[in-house]
MARVEX-356197 format. One record per residue (C-alpha): x, y, z; residue in one letter. Coordinates in steps of 0.2 Angstrom, whole numbers, padded with zeros to 4 digits, always signed. Last residue first. Layout:
N
XYZA/...
This chain:
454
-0132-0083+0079X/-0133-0094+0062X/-0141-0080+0052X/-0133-0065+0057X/-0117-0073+0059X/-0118-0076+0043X/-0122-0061+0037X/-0108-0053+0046X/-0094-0066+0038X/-0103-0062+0022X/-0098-0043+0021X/-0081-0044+0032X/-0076-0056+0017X/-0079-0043+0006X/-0075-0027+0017X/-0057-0036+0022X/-0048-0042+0006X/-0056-0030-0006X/-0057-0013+0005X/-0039-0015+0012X/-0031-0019-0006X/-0043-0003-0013X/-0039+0010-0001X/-0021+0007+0004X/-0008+0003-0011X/-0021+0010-0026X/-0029+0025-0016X/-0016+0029-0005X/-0002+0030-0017X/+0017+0024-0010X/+0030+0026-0017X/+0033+0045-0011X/+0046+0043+0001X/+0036+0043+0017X/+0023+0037+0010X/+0021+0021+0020X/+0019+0030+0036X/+0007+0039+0032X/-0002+0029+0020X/-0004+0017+0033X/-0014+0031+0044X/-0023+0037+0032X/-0030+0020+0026X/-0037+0013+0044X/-0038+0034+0048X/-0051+0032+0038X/-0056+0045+0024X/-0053+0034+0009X/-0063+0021+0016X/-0056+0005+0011X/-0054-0006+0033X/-0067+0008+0039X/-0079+0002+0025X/-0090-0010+0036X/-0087-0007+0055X/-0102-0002+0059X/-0111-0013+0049X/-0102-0028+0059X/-0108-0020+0074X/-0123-0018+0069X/-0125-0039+0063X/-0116-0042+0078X/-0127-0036+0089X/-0144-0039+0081X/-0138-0059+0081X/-0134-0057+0100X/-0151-0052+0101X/-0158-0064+0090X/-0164-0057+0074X/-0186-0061+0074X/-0188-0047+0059X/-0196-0033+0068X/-0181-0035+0083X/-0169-0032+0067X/-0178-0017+0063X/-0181-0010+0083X/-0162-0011+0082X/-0158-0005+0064X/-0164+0013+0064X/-0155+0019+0082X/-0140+0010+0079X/-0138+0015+0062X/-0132+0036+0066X/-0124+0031+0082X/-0115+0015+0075X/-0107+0027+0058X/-0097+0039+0069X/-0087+0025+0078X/-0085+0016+0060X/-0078+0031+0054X/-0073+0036+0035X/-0091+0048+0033X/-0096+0041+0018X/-0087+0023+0018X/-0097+0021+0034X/-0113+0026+0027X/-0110+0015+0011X/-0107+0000+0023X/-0117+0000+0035X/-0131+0003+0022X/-0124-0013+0014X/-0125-0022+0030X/-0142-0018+0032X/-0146-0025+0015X/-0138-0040+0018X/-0148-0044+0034X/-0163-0039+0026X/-0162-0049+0011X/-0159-0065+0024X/-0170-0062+0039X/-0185-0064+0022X/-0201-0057+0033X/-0209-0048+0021X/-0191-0037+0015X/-0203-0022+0010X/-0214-0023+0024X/-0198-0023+0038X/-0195-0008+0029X/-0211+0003+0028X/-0211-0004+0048X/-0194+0002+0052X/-0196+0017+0041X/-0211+0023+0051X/-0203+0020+0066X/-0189+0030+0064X/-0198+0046+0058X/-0203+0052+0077X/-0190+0069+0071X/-0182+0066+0089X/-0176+0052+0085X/-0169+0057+0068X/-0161+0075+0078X/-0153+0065+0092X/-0142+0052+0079X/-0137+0068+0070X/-0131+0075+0088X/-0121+0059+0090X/-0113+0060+0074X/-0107+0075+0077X/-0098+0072+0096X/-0089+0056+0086X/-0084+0070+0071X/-0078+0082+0084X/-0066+0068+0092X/-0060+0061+0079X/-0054+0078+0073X/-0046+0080+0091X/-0034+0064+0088X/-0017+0073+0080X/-0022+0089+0089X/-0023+0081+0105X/-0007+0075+0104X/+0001+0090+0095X/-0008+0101+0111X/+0000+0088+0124X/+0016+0087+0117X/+0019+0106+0115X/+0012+0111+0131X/+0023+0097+0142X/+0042+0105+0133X/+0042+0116+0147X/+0038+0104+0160X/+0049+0090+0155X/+0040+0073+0149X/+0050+0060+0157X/+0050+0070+0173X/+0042+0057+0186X/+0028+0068+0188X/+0022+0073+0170X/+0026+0056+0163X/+0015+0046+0177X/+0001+0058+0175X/-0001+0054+0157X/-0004+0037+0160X/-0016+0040+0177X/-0028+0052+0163X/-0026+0040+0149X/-0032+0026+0161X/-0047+0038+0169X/-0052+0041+0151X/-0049+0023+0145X/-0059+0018+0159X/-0075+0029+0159X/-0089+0018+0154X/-0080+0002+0159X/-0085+0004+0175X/-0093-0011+0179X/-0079-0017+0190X/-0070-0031+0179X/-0068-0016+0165X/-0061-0004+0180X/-0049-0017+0184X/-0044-0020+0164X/-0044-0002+0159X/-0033+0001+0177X/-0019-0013+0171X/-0020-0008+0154X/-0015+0011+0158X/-0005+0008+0172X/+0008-0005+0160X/+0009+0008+0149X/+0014+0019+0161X/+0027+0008+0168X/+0034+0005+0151X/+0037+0024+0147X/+0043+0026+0163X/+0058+0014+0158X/+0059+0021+0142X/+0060+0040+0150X/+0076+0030+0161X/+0085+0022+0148X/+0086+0039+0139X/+0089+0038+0117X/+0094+0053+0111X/+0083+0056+0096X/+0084+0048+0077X/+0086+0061+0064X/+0072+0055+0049X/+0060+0068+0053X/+0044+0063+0042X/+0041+0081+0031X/+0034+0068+0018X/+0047+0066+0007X/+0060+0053+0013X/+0074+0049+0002X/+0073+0036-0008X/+0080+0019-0012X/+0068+0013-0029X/+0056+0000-0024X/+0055-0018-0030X/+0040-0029-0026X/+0043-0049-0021X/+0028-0061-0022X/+0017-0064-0008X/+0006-0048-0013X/-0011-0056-0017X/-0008-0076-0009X/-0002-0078+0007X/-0001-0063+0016X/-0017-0055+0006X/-0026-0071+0007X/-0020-0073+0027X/-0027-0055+0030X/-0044-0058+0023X/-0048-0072+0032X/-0043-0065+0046X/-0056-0052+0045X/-0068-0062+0042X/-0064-0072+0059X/-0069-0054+0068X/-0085-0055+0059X/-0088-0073+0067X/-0082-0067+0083X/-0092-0051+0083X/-0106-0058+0094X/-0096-0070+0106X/-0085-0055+0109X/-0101-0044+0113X/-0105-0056+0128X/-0123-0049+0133X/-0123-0045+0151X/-0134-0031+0148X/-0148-0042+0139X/-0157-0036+0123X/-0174-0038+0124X/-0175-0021+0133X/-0193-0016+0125X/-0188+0002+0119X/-0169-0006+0113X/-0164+0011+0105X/-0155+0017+0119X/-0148-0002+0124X/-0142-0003+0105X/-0133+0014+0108X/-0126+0009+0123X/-0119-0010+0117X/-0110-0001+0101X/-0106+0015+0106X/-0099+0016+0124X/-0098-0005+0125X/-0089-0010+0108X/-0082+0004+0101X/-0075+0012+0117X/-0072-0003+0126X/-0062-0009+0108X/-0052+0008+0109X/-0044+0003+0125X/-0051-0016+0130X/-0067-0025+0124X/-0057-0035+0112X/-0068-0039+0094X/-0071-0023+0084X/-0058-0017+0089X/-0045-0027+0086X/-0050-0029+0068X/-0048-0014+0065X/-0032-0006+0068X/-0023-0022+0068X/-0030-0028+0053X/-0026-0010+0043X/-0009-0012+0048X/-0007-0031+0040X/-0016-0023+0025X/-0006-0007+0022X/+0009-0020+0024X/+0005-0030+0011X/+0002-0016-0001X/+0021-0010+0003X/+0028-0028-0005X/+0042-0032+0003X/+0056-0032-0007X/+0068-0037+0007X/+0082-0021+0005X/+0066-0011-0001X/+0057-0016+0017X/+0073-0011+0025X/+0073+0004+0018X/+0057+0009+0022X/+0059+0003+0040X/+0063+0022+0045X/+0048+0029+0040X/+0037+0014+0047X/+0039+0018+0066X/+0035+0037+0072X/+0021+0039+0056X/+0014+0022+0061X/+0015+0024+0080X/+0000+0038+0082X/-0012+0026+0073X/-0022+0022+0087X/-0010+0027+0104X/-0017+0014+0113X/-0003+0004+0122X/-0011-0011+0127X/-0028-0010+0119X/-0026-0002+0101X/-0010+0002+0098X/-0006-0015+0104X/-0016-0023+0090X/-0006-0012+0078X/+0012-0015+0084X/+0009-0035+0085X/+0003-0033+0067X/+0020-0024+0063X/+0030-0037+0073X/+0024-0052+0064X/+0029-0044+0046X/+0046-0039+0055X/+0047-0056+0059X/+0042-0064+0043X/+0054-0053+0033X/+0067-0057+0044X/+0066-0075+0045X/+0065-0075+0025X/+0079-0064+0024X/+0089-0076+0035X/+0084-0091+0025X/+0088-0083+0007X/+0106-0082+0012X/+0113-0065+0016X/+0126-0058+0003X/+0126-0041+0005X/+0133-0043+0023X/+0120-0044+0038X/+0120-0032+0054X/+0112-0019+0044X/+0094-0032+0046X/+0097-0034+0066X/+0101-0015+0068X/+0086-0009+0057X/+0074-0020+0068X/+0084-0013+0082X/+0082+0002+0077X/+0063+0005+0073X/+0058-0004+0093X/+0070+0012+0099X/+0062+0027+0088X/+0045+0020+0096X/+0051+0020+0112X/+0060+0039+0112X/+0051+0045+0126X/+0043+0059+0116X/+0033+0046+0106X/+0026+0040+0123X/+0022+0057+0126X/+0015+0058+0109X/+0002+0042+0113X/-0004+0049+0129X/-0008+0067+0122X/-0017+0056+0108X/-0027+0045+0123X/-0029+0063+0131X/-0040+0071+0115X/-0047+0054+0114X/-0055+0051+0128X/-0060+0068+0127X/-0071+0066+0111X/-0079+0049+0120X/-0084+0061+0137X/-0091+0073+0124X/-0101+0061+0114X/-0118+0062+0124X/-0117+0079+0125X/-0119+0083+0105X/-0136+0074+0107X/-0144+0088+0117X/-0136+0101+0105X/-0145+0091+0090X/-0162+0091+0099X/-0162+0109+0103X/-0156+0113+0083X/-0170+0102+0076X/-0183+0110+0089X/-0177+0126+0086X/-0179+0126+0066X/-0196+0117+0065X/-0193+0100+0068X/-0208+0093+0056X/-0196+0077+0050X/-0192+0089+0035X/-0186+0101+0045X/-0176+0089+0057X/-0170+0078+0042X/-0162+0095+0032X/-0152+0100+0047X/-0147+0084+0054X/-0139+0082+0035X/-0132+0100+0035X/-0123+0096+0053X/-0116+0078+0047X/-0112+0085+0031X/-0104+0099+0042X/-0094+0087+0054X/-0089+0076+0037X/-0079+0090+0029X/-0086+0091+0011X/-0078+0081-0001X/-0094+0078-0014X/-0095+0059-0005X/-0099+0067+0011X/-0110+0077+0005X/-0120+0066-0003X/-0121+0052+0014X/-0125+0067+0021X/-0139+0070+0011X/-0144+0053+0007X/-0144+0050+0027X/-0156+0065+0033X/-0167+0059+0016X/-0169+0043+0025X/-0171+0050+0039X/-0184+0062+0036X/-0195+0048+0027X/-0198+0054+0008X/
């Protein structure tokens, strides 16, 4: 069997078996470097050299969580949760369908607002869910919102965004994982560097919507009743002193961090931008007092705790990718591969996108699955006469395959979280399977699409 086809089985097995996805990453690298003719020293060399390449993505993230619990610390989150609960308390028991229908809509709007933000404008990832859903649970039983609908409208937010807006997580995706490991594995350079990645996944990215206006509209549209509980979850339900100045630093250094991802973006130094931004962001909160020095250590290390796992699977799946090119047996399956499909773009677009898929539903991370594909499917699609910006989107769109249903993705993990609070929530039923149905489907032929029309 090809090395790296059996490196991928194996992890893929693992991973799937509930072991730790760093050390089914690790095993798998392991097994593909001996049998790719490695030896031992060669499989570990190669896998040390790749583990540099993912060390300035794992410290992006370590500081984008010390960022996002600063922000926390502030007391913004706590502040965005009460006025919602102030504007929904405010009504007597007898409030007309109209207003409920106002708020539900709104509070609906403002959840996905939340998540897109929490990827580009203020990117804290999934940091904001445990600090803002907890305390809406009662209003969403007051409203009979239907706790699925919200997994989904969450799940958008973190995904979609993305995979489609070069800024915050999206730079990181898109042009540190995405574009780089395609320019790595693109031996001929047919793919330009000013390729427009946004054109790419716009199609994928329209998928996506799809799927959230069929899970608005039509899956959990009707009313869901919840019992009124107390929270379970260990989620502090006491609300903080709220100070108008740590707010108004809070703002500003936001602000900084978008402002400098988008200069440095325009500059060419996208590369580094949400490091230097997260860096400037946390900065501002030490200086100005915001987050007091004593209490500095203990938001920083929770914030970089929260996010460091991330980190260590990104810096992983880097080392894995090292190890299959080093073990010269990518070739040989591209060829055995593109012989298999005889030319038909079609199968082969769907297959690939399968793969994505599986692998990504393995390991739950769309950032940890492009390092491992990237390197097997460029010189494939190439093979196969794919367009460049038809190779792009169709890895991108197998990257990003089975984050949204993964039972391991923060996508799900995160929603849960929050949604949980109280106990009536289960991840697999109210997170996993809505979220994989109504965006891995539709994400599925909206890639193979775009595949074929691009």
């Amino acid at each position: 069997m090809n090395a790296v086809l059996l490196a991928v089985l194996v992890m893929l097995a693992l991973s799937a078996a509930r072991v730790h996805v760093v050390l089914a990453l690790f095993i798998g690298a392991l097994v593909g470097g001996l049998a790719g003719g490695l030896g031992l020293d060669g499989t570990m060399v190669a896998y040390q050299e790749g583990l540099a390449g993912g060390a300035t993505l794992a410290l992006s993230y370590a500081l984008l969580g010390a960022f996002a619990m600063a922000v926390s610390s502030s007391g913004l989150p706590q502040l965005l949760a009460q006025k919602v609960i102030d504007k929904v308390g405010s009504q007597n028991e007898t409030t007309n369908q109209r207003i409920e229908f106002g708020v539900k809509w709104t509070l609906l709007a403002g959840i996905l607002a939340m998540s897109i933000m929490s990827q580009n404008l203020i990117p804290v990832h999934i940091a904001f869910i445990p600090l803002i859903i907890p305390p809406l649970l009662a209003v969403f039983n007051r409203l009979q919102l239907d706790r699925r609908l919200v997994a989904c409208v969450l799940t958008f937010g973190l995904v979609t965004t993305y995979m489609f807006i070069p800024v915050g997580f999206g730079s990181i995706f898109l042009n540190d994982i995405l574009l780089e490991n395609i320019r790595l594995a693109d031996a001929q350079g047919v793919v330009p560097q000013d390729i427009n990645v946004m054109q790419a996944m716009a199609i994928p990215a329209l998928g996506m919507v799809f799927g959230l206006l069929v899970a608005v509209f039509i899956s959990y549209r009707k009313p869901r009743s919840y019992q009124q509980a107390e929270l379970t979850t260990g989620v502090q339900s006491e609300t903080q002193e709220i100070s108008s100045f740590k707010i108004a630093i809070s703002v500003v250094a936001i602000l900084v961090v978008f402002v400098v991802q988008v200069v440095m973006q325009a500059s060419g130094m996208e590369a580094n931008s949400l490091l230097i931004a997260s860096l400037l962001g946390l900065t501002i909160f030490m200086v100005s007092g915001a987050v007091e020095w004593r209490r500095a250590d203990d938001v920083f290390t929770a914030g970089m705790r929260m996010m460091a796992m991330i980190g260590f699977i990104m810096i992983s799946a880097q080392g894995f990718a090292a190890v299959m090119k080093a073990s010269g047996q990518i070739e040989p399956l591209v060829t055995a591969s593109a012989d298999m499909f005889a030319g038909n773009k079609g199968v082969a677009a769907f297959a690939m996108l399968v793969v994505g898929l599986i692998v990504t539903m393995g390991i739950g991370s769309s950032f940890s699955t492009l390092p491992i594909i990237a390197s097997i499917y460029v010189p494939l699609c190439l093979a196969l006469g794919f367009s460049p910006l038809a190779t792009v989107s169709l890895i991108g769109t197998a990257g990003a395959l089975g984050d949204a249903g993964s039972p391991a993705s923060d996508s799900t993990l995160g929603p849960t979280a929050g949604l949980n609070a109280d106990g009536q929530h289960d991840h697999i039923r109210d997170s996993v399977l809505p979220t994989f149905l109504h965006y891995n489907l539709p994400l599925l032929l909206a890639g193979w699409v775009a595949a074929m029309v691009l």
